[in-house]
PyMOL Python script that loads the backbone (N, CA, C, O; Angstrom):
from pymol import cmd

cmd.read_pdbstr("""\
ATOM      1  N   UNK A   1      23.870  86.279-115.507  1.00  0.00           N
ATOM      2  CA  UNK A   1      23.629  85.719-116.824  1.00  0.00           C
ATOM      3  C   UNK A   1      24.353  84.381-116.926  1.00  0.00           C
ATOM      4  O   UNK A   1      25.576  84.426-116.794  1.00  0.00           O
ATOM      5  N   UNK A   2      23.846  83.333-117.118  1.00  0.00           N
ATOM      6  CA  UNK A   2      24.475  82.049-117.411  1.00  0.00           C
ATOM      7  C   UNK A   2      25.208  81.994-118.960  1.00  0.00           C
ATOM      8  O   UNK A   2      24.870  82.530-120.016  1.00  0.00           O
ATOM      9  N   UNK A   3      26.326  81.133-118.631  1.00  0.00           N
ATOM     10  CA  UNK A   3      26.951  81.272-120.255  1.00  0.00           C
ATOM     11  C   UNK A   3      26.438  79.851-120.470  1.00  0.00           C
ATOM     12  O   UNK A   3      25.946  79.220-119.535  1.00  0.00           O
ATOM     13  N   UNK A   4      26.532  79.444-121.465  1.00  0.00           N
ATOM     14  CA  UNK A   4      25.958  78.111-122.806  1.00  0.00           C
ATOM     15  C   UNK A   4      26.173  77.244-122.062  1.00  0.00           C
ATOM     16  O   UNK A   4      25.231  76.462-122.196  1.00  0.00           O
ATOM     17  N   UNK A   5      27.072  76.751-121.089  1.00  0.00           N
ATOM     18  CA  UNK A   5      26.879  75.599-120.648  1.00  0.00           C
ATOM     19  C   UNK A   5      26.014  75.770-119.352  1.00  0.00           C
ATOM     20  O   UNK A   5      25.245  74.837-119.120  1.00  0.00           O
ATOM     21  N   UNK A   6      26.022  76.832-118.462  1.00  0.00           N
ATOM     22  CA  UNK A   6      25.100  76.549-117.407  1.00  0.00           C
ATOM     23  C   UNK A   6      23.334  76.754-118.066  1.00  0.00           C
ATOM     24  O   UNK A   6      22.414  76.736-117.248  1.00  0.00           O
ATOM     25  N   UNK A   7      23.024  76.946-119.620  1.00  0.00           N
ATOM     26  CA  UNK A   7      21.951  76.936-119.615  1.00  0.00           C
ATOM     27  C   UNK A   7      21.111  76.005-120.098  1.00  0.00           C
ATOM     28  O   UNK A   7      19.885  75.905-120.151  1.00  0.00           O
ATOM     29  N   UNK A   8      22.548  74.960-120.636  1.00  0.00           N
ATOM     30  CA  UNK A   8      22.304  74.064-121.490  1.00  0.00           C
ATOM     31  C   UNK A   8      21.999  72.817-119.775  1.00  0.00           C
ATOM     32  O   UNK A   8      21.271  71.825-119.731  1.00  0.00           O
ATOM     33  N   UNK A   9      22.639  73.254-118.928  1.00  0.00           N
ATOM     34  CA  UNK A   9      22.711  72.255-117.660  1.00  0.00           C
ATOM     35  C   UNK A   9      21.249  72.589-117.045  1.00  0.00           C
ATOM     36  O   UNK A   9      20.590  71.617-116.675  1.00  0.00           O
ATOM     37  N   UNK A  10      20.641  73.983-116.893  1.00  0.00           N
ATOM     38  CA  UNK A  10      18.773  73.841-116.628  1.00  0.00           C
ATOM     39  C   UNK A  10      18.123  72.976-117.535  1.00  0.00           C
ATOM     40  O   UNK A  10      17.732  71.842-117.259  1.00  0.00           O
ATOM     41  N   UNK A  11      17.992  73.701-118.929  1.00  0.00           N
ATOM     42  CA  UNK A  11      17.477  72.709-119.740  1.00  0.00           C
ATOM     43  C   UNK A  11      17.376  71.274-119.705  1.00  0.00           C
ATOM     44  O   UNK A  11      16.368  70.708-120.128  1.00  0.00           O
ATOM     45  N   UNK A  12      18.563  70.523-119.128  1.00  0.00           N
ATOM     46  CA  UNK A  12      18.478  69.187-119.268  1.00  0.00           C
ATOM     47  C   UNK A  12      18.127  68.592-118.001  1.00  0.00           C
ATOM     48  O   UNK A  12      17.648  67.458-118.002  1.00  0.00           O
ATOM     49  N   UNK A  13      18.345  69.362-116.672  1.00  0.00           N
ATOM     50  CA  UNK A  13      17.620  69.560-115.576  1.00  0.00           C
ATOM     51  C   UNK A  13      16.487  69.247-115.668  1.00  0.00           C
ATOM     52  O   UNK A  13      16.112  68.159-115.231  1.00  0.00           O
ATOM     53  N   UNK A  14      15.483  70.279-116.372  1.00  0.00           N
ATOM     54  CA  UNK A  14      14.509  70.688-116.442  1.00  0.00           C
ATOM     55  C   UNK A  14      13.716  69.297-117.223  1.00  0.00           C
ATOM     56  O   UNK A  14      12.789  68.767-116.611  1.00  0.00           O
ATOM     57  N   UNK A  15      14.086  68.809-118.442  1.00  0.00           N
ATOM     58  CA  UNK A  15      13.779  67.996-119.111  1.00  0.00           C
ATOM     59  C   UNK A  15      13.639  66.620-118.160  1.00  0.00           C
ATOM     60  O   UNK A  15      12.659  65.879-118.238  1.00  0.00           O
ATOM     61  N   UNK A  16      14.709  66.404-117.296  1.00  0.00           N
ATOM     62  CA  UNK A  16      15.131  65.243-116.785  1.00  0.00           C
ATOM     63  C   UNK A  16      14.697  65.840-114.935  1.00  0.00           C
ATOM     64  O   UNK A  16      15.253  65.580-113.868  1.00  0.00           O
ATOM     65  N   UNK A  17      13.992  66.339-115.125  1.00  0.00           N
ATOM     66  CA  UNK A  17      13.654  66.414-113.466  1.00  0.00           C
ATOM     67  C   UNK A  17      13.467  65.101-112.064  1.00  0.00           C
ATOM     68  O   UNK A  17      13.783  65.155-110.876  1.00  0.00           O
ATOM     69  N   UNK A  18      12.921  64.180-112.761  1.00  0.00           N
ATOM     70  CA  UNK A  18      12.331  63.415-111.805  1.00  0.00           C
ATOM     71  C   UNK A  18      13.694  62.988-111.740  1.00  0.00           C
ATOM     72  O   UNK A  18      13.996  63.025-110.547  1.00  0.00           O
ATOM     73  N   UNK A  19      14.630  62.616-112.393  1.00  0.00           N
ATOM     74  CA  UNK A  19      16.052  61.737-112.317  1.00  0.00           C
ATOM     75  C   UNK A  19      17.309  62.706-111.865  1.00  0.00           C
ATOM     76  O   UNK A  19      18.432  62.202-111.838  1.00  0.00           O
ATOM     77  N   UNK A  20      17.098  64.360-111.441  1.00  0.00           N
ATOM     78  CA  UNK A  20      17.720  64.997-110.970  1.00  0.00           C
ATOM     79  C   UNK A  20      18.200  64.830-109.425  1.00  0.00           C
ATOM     80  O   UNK A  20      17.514  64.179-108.636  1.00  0.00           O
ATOM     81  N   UNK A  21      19.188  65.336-109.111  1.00  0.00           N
ATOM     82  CA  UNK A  21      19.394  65.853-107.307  1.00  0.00           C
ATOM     83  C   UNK A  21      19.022  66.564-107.013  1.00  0.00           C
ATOM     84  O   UNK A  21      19.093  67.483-107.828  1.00  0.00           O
ATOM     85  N   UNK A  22      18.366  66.881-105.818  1.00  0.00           N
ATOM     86  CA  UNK A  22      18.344  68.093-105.086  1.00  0.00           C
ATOM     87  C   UNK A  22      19.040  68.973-104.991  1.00  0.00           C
ATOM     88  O   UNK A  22      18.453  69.912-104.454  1.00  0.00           O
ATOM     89  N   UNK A  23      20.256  69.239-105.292  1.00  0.00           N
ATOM     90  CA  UNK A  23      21.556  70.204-105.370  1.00  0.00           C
ATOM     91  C   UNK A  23      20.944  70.562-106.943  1.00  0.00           C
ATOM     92  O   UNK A  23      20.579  71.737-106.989  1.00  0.00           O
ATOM     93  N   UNK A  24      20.761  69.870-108.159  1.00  0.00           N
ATOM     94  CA  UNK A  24      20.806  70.619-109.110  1.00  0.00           C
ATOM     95  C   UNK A  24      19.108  71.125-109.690  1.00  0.00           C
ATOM     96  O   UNK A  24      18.821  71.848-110.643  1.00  0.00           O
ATOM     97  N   UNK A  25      18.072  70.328-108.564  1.00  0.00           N
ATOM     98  CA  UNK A  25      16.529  71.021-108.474  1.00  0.00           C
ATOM     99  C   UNK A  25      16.750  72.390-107.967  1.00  0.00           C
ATOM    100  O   UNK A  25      16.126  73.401-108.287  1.00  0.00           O
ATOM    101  N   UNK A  26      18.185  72.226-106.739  1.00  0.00           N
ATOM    102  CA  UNK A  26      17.628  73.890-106.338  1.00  0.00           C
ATOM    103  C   UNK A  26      18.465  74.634-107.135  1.00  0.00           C
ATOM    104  O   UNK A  26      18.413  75.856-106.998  1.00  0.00           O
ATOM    105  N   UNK A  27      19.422  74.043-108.147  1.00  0.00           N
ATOM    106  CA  UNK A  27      20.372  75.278-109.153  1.00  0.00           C
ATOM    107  C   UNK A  27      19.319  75.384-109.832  1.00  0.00           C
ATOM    108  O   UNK A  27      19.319  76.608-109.961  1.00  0.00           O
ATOM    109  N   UNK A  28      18.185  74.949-110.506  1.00  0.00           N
ATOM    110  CA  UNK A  28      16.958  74.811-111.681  1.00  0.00           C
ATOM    111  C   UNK A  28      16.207  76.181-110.654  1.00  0.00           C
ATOM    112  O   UNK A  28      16.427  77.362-110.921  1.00  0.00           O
ATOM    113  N   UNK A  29      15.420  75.787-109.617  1.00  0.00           N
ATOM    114  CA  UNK A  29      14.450  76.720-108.697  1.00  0.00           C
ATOM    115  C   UNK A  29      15.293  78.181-108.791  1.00  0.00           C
ATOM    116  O   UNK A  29      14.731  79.155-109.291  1.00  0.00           O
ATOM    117  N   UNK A  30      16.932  78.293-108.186  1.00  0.00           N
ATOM    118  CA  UNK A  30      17.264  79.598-108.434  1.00  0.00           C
ATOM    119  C   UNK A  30      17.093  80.587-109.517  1.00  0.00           C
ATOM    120  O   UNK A  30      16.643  81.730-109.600  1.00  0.00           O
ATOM    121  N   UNK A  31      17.801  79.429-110.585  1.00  0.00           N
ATOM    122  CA  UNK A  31      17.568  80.393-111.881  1.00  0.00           C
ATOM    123  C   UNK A  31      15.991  80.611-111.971  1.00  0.00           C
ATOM    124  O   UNK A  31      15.495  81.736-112.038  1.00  0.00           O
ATOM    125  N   UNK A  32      15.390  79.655-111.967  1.00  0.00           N
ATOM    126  CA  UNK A  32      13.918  80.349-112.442  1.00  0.00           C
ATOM    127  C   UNK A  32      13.418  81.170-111.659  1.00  0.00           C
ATOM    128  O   UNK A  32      12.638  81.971-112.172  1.00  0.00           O
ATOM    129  N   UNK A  33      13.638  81.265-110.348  1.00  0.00           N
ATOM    130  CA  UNK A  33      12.881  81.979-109.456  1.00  0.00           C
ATOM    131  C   UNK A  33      13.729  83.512-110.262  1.00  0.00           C
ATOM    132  O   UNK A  33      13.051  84.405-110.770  1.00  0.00           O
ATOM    133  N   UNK A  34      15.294  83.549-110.228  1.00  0.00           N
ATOM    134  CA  UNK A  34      16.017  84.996-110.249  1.00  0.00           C
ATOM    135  C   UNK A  34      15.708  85.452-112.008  1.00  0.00           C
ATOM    136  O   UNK A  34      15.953  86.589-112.411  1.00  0.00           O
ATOM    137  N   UNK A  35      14.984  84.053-113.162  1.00  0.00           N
ATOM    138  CA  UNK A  35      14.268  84.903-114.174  1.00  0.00           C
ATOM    139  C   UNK A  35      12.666  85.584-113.744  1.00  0.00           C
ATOM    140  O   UNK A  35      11.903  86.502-114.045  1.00  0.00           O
ATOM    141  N   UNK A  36      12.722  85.098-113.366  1.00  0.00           N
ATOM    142  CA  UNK A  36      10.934  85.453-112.622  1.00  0.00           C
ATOM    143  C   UNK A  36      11.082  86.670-112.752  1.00  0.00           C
ATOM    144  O   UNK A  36      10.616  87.291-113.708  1.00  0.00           O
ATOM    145  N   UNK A  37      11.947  87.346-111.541  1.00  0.00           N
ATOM    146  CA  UNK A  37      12.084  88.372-110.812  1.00  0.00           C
ATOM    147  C   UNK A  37      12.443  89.076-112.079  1.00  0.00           C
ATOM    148  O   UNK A  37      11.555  89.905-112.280  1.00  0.00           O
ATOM    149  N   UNK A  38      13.301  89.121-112.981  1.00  0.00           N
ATOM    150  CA  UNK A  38      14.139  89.800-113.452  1.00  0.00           C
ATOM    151  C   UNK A  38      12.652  90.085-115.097  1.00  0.00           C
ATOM    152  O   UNK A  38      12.709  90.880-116.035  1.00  0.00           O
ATOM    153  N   UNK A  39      11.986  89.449-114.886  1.00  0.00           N
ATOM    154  CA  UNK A  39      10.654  89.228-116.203  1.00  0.00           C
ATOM    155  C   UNK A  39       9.588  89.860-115.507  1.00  0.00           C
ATOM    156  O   UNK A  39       8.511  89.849-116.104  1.00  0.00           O
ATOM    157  N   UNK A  40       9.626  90.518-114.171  1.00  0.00           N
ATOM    158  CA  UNK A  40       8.178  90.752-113.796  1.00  0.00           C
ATOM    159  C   UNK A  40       9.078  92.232-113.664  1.00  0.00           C
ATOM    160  O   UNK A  40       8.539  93.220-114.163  1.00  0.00           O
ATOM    161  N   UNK A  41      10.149  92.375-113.144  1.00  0.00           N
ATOM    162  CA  UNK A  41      10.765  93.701-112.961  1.00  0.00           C
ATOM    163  C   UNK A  41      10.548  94.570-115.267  1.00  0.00           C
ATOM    164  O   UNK A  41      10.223  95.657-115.744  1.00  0.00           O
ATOM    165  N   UNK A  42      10.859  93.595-115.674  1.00  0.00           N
ATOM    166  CA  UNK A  42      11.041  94.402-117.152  1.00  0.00           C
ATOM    167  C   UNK A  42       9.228  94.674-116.889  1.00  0.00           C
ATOM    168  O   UNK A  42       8.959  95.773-116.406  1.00  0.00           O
ATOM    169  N   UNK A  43       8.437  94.049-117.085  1.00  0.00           N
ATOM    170  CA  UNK A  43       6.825  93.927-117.387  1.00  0.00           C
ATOM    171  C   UNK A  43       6.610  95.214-116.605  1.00  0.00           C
ATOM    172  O   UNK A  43       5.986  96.130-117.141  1.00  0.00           O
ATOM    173  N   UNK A  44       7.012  95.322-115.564  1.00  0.00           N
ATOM    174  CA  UNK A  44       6.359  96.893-114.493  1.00  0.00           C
ATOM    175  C   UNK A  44       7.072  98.515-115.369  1.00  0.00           C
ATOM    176  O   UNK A  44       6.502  99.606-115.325  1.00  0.00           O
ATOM    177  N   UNK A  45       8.283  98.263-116.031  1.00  0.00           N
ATOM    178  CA  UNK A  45       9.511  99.276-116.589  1.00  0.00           C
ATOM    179  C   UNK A  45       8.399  99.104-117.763  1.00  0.00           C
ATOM    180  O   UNK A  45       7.719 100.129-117.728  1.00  0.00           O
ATOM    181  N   UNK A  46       7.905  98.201-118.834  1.00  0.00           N
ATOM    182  CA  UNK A  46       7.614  98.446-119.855  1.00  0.00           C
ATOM    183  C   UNK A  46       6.249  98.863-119.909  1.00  0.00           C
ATOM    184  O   UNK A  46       5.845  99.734-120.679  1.00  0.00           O
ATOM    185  N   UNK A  47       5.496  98.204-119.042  1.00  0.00           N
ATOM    186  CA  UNK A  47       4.228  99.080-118.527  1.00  0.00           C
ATOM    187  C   UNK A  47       4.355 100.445-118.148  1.00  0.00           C
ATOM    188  O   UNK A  47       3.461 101.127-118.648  1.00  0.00           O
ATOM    189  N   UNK A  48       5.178 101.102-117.415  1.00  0.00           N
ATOM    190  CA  UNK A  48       5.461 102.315-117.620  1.00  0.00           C
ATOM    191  C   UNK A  48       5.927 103.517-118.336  1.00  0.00           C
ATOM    192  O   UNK A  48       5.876 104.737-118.181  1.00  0.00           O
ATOM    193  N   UNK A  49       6.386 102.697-119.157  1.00  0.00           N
ATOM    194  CA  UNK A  49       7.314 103.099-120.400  1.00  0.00           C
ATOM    195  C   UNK A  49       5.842 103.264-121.285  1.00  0.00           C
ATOM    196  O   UNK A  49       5.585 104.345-121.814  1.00  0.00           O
ATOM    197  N   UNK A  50       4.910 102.102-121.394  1.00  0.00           N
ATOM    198  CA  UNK A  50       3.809 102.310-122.403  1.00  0.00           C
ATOM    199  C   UNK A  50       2.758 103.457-121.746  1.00  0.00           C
ATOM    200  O   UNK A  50       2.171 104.279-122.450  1.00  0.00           O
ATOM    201  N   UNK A  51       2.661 103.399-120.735  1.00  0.00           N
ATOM    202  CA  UNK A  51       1.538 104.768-120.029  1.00  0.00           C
ATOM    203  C   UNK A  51       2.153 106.240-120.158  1.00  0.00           C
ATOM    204  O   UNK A  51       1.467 107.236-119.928  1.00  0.00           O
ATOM    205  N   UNK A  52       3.404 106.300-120.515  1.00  0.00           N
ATOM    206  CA  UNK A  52       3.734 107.174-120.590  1.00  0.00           C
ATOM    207  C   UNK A  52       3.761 107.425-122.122  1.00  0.00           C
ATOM    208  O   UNK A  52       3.663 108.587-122.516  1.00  0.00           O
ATOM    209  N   UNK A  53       3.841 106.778-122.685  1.00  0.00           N
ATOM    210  CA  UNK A  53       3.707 106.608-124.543  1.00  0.00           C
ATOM    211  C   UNK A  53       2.161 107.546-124.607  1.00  0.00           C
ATOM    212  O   UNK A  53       1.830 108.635-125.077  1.00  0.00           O
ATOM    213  N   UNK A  54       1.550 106.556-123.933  1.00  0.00           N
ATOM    214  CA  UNK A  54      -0.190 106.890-124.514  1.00  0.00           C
ATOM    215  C   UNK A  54      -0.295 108.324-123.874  1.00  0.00           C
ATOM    216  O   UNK A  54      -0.634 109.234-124.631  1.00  0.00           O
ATOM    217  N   UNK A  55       0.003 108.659-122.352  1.00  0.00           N
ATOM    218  CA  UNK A  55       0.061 110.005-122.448  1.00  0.00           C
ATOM    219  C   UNK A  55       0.927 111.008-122.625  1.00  0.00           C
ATOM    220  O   UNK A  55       0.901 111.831-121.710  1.00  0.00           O
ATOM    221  N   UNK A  56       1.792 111.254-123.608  1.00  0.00           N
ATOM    222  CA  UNK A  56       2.272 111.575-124.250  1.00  0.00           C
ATOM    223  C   UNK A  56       1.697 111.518-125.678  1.00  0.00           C
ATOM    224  O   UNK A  56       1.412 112.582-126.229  1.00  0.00           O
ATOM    225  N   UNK A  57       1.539 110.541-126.206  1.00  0.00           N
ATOM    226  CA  UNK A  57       0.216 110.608-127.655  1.00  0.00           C
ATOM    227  C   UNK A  57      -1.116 111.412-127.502  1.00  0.00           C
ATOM    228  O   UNK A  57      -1.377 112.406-128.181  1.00  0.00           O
ATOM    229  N   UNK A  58      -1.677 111.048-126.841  1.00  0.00           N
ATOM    230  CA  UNK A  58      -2.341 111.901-125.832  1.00  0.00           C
ATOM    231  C   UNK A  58      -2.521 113.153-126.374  1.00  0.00           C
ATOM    232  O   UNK A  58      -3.267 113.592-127.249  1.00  0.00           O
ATOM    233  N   UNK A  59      -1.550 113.701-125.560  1.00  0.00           N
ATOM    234  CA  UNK A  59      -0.761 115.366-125.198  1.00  0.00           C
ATOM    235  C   UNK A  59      -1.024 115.813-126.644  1.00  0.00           C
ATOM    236  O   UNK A  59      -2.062 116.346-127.038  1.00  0.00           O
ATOM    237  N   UNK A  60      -0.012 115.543-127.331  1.00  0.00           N
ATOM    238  CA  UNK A  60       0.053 115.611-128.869  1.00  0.00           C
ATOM    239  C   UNK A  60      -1.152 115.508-129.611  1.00  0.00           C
ATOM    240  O   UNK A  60      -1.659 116.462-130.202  1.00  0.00           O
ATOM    241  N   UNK A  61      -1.557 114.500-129.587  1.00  0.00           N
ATOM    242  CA  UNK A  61      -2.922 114.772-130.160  1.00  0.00           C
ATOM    243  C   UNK A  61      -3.912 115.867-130.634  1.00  0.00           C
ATOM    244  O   UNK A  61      -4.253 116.309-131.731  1.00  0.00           O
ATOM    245  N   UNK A  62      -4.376 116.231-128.735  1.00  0.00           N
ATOM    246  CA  UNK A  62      -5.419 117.470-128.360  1.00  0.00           C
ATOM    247  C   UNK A  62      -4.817 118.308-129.132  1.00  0.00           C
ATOM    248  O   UNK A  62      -5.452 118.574-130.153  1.00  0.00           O
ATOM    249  N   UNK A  63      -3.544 118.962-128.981  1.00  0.00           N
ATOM    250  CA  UNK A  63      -2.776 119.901-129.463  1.00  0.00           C
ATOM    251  C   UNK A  63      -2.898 119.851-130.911  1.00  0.00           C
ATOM    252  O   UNK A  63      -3.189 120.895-131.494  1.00  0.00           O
ATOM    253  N   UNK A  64      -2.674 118.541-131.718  1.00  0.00           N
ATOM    254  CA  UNK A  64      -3.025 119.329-133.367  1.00  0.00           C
ATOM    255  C   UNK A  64      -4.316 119.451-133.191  1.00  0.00           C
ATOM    256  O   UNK A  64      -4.819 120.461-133.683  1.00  0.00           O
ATOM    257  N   UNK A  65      -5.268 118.441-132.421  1.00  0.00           N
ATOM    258  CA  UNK A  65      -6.915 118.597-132.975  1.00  0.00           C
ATOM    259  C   UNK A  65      -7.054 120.434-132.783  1.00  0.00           C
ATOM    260  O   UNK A  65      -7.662 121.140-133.587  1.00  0.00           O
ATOM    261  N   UNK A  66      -6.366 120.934-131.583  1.00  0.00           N
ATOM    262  CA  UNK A  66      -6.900 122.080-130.901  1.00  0.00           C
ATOM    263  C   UNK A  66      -6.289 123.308-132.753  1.00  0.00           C
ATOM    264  O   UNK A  66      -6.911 124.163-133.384  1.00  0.00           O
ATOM    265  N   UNK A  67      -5.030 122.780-132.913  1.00  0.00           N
ATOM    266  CA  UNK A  67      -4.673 123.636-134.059  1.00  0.00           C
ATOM    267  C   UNK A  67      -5.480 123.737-135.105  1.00  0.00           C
ATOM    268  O   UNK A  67      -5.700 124.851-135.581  1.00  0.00           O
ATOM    269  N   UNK A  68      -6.131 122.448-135.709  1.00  0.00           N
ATOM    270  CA  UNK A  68      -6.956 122.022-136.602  1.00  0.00           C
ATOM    271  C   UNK A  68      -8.538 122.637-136.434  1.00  0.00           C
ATOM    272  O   UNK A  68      -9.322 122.523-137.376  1.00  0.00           O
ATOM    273  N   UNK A  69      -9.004 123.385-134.989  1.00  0.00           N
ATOM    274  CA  UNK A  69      -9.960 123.432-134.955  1.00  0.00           C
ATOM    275  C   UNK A  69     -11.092 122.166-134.788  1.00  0.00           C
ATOM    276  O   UNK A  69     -12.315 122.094-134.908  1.00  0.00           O
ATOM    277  N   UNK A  70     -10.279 121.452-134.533  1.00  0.00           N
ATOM    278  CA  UNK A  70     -10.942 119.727-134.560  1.00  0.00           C
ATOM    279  C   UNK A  70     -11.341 118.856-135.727  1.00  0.00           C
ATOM    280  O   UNK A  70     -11.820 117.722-135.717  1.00  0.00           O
ATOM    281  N   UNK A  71     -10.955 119.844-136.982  1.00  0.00           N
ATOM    282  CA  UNK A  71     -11.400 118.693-138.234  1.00  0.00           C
ATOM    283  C   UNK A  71      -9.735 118.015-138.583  1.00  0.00           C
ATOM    284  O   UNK A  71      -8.653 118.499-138.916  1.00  0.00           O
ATOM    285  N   UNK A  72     -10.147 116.944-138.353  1.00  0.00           N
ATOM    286  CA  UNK A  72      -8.674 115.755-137.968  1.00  0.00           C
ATOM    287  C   UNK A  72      -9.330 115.318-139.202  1.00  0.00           C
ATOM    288  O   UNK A  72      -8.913 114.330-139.807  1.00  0.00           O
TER     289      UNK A  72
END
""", "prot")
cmd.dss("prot")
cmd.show_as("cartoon", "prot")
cmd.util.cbc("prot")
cmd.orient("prot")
């Protein structure tokens, strides 16, 4: 996790690229590459987290319709 000043130092990186070094293009490439990773890892956890929601809603469902006799 970067604290306030190393994020405030991408940002202005980032803004100011063409007038950057190579030492601080590849501190810019790390962080973004190690948010990448760390944004595609949550997206696969929360995708799973939601398939398991729906079947689980699901589940529940059938079960009152089945109590209800099906008039929902």
């Amino acid at each position: 996790m970067l604290n306030r000043e190393e994020s405030e130092k991408v940002v202005n990186i980032i803004k100011d690229y063409k007038s950057s070094s190579n030492s601080e293009l590849t501190f810019v490439m790390d962080f973004i590459q190690e948010d990448f990773k760390k944004t595609k890892e949550s997206l696969f956890k929360l995708t799973d987290h939601l398939d398991k929601l729906e079947s689980t809603y699901n589940l529940i469902h059938t079960e009152y319709q089945k109590r209800n006799n099906g008039n929902v």
